[in-house]
C-alpha positions as CSV (number, residue, x, y, z in Angstrom):
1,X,12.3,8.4,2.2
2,X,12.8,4.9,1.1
3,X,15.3,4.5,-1.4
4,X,15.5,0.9,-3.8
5,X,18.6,0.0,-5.8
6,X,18.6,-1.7,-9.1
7,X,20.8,-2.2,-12.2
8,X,21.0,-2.8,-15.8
9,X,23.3,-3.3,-19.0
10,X,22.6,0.6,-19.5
11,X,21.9,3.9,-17.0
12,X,18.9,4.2,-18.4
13,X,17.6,0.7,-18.6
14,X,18.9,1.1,-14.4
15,X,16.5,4.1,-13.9
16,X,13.3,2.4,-15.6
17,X,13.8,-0.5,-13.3
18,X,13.9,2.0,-10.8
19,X,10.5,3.9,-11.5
20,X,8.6,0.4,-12.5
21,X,9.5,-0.6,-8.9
22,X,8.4,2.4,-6.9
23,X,5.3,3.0,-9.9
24,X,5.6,6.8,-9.9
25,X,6.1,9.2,-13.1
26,X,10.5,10.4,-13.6
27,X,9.2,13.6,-12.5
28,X,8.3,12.4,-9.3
29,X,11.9,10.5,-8.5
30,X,15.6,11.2,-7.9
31,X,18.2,9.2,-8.8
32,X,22.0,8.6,-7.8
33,X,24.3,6.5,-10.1
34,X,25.9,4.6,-8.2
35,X,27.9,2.7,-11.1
36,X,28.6,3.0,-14.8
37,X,29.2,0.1,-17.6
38,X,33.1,0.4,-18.2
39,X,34.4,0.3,-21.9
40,X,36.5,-2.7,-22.2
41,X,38.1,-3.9,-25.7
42,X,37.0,-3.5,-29.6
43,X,34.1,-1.5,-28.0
44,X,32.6,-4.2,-25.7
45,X,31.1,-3.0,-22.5
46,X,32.0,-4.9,-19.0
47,X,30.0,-4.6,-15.8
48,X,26.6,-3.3,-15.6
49,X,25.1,0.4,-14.3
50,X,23.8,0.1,-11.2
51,X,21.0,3.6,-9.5
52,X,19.7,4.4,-6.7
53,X,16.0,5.8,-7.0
54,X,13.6,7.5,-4.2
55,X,10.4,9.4,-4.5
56,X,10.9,13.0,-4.7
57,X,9.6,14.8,-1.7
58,X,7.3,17.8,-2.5
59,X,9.5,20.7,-2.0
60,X,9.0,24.3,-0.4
61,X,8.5,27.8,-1.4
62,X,9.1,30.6,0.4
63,X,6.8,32.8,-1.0
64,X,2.9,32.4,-1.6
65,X,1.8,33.0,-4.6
66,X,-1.4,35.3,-4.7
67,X,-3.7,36.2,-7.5
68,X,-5.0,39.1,-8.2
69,X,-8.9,38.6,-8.3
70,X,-11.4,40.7,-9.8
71,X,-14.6,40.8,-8.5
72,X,-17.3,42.9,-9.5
73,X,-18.5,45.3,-6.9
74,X,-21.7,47.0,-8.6
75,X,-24.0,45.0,-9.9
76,X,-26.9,46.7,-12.4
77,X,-29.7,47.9,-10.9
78,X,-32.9,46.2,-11.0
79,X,-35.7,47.5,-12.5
80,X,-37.9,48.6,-9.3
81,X,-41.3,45.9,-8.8
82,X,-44.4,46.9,-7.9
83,X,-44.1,50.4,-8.5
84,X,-46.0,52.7,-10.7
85,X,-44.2,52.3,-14.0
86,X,-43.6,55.9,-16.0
87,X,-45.3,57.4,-18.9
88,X,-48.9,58.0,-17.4
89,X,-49.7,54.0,-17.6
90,X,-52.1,52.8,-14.8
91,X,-51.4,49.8,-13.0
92,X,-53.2,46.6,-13.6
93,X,-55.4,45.2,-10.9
94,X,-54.4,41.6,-10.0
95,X,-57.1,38.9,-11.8
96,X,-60.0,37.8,-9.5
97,X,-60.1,34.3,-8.9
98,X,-62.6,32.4,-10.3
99,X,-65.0,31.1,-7.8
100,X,-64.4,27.1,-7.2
101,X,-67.1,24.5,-8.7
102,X,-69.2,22.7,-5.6
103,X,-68.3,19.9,-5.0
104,X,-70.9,17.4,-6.3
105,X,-73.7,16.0,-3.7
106,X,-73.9,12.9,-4.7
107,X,-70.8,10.2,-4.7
108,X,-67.6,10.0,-2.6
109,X,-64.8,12.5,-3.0
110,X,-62.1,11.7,-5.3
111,X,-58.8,10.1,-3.7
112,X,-56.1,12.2,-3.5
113,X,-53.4,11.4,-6.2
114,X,-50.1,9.1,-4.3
115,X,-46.8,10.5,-5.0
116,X,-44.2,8.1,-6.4
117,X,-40.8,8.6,-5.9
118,X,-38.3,9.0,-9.1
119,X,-35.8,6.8,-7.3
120,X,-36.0,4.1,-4.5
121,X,-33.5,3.4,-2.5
122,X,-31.2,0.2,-2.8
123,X,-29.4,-1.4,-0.1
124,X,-26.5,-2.8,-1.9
125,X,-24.0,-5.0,-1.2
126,X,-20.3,-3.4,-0.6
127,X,-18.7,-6.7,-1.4
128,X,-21.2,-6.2,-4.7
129,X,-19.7,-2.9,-5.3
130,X,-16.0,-4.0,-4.9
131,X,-16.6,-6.7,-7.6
132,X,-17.6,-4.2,-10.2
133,X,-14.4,-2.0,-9.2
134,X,-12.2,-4.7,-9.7
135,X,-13.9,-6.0,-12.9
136,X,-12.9,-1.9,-14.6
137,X,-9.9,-2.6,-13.4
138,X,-9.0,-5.3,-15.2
139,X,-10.7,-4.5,-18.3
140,X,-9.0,-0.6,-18.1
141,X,-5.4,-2.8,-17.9
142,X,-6.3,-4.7,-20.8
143,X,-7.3,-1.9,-22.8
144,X,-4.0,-0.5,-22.1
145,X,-2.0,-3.7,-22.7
146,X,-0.8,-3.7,-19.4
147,X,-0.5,-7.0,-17.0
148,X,-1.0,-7.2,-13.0
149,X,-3.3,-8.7,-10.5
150,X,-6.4,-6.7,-9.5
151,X,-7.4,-7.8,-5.9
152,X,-9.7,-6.8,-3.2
153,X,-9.3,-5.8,0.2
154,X,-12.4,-5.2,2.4
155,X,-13.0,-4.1,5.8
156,X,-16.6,-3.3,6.0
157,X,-17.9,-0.3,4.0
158,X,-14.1,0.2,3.4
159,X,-13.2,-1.5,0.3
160,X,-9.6,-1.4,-1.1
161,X,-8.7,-2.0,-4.7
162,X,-4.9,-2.9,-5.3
163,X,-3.4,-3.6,-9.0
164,X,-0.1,-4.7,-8.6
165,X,2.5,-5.6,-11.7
166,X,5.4,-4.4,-13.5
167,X,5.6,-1.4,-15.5
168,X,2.0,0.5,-14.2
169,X,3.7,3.9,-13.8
170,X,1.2,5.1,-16.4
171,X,-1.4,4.4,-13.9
172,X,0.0,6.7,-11.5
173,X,1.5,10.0,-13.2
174,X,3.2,12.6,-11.6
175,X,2.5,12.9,-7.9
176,X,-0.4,10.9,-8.4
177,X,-2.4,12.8,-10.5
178,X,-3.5,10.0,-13.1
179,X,-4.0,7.8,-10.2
180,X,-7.1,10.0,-8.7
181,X,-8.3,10.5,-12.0
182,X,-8.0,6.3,-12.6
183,X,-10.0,6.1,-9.2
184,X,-13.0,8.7,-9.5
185,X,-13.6,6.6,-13.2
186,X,-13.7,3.5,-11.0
187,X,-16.2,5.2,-8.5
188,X,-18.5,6.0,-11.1
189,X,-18.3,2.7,-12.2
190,X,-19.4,0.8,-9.3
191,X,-20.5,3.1,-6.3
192,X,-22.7,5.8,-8.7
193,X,-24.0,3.1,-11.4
194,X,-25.1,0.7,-8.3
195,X,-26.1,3.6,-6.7
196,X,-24.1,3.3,-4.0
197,X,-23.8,6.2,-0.8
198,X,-22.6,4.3,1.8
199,X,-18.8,2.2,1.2
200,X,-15.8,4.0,0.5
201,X,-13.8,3.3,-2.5
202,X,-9.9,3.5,-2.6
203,X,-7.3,2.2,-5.7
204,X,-3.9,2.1,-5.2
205,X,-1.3,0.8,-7.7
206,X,2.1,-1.2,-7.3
207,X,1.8,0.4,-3.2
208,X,2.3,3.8,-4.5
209,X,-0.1,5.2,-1.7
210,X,2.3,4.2,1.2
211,X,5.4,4.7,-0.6
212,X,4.0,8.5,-0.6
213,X,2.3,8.6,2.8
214,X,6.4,7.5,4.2
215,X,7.6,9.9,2.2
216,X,5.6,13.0,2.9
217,X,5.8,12.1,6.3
218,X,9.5,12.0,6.5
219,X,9.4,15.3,4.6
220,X,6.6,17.3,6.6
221,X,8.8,16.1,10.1
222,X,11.7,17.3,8.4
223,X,10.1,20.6,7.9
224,X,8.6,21.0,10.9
225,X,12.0,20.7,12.9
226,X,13.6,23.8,10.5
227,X,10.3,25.7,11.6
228,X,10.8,24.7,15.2
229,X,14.5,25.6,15.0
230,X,14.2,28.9,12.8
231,X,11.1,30.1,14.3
232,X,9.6,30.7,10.4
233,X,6.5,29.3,9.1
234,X,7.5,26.9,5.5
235,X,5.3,26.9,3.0
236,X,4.6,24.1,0.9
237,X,3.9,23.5,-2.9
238,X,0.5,22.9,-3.9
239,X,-0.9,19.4,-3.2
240,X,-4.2,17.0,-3.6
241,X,-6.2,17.0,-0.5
242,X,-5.2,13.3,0.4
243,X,-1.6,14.5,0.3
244,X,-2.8,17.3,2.7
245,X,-4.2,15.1,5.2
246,X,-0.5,13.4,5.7
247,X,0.9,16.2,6.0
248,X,-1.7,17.7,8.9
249,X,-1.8,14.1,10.4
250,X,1.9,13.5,10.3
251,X,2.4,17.1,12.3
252,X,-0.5,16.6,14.2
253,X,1.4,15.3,17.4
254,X,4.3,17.8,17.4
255,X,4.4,20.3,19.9
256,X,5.9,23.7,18.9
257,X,3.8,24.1,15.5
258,X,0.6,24.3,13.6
259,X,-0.8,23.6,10.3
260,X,-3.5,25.2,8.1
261,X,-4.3,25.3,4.4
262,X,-4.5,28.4,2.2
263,X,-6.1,29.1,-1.4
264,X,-8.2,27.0,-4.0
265,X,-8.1,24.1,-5.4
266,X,-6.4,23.0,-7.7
267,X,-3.7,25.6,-5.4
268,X,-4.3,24.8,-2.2
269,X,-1.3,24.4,0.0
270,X,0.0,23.5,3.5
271,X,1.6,26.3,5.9
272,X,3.6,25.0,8.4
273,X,4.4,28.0,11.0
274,X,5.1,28.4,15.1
275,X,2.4,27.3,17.2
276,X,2.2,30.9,18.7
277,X,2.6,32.5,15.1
């Protein structure tokens, strides 16, 4: 896990430095002070306060966590159809069906009515769509008062939306969360409004997205090597399905072990466990 150094007249101003430059929430970094400002005379502070900040790696429980669900076995009966109802009532005979009018002798037969679809389809541009994605971009960081450079990165139907500038840790939030959320919004904007089925739409801010795919991966080899040595499956915290995929993609290629996810969203987790387990 990559670690970035910075420094300031104060700890704290050290540790905002810190998160601006790896653009996650304080809940997702640790930090080691390296240095403090020392007192010097009539209350005057010499030197400056100098961190070192990282992105926290998910960590592991030991346990999974189960809830207790209730599900309803018995369902009420339904009231029995077709049978003869109680109380001496006599069933009804189904309606006859009135006989059709001829058809008239003289004059041709009326067309049959063309049926007209309540949507065509649209073959729209992915460059097209990536313009609208960046253009909510940069109106969502003006409406927060923020400032960066929205660009766009396209390979094919695989378009790329990167904001990058100081201070956009609000865009991110803790382990990402805010970022997703920031992302779907930009989705609906372009790829649904266009109506759009075929690109695929990513946003990443400040690089946060390979800062955590390196970190995870460090972690998830990390853990994979106690389970190889230890012989006992880890489980991990609950994560976001893209954060899943590193892990199972990261471990993928390591002989000894095997992944799988358990439970639900938003509680779905990764099990890390002996290949033979």
């Amino acid at each position: 896990m990559e670690w970035v150094e910075t420094t300031g007249k104060t700890v704290e101003e050290a540790k905002e430095r810190a998160l601006s430059q790896l653009g996650v929430h304080p809940e997702d970094a640790e930090f080691e002070v390296i240095e403090e400002p020392k007192a010097g005379l009539f209350g005057r502070v010499r030197g400056e306060a100098r961190v070192r900040a990282r992105v926290r790696p998910t960590q592991v429980r030991q346990k999974i966590e189960r809830r207790d669900r209730k599900r309803s076995s018995d369902r009420p009966a339904g009231k029995s159809q077709g049978g003869a109802k109680s109380g001496g009532q006599t069933e009804r005979k189904p309606r006859e069906a009135k006989p059709k009018a001829a058809a008239q002798s003289s004059g041709s037969p009326k067309p049959k009515p063309q049926i007209v679809k309540s949507e065509e389809e649209r073959n729209v541009d992915a460059q097209q769509v990536g313009e609208e994605a960046v253009q909510f971009m940069t109106g969502l960081l003006e409406a927060f008062g923020l400032s960066g450079d929205v660009s766009l990165q396209r390979d094919g139907d695989d378009l790329e939306v990167q904001v990058n500038g100081q201070e956009l840790g609000l865009l991110v939030g803790p382990r990402g969360t805010t970022l997703q959320a920031v992302q779907d919004l930009a989705r609906v904007a372009s790829q649904r409004r266009l109506g759009d089925h075929d690109t695929r739409l990513r946003l990443d801010v400040g690089g946060y997205r390979e800062r955590r795919r390196v970190a995870l991966g460090s972690f998830a080899r990390q853990m994979a090597e106690e389970v190889i040595s230890s012989g006992v499956a880890r489980v991990l915290e609950p994560m976001s399905s893209a954060d899943r995929k590193i892990i199972h993609d990261t471990l993928a290629e390591i002989d000894g072990i095997a992944t799988r996810s358990e439970g639900d969203d938003p509680y779905r987790r990764v099990v890390i466990a002996p290949a033979n387990d």
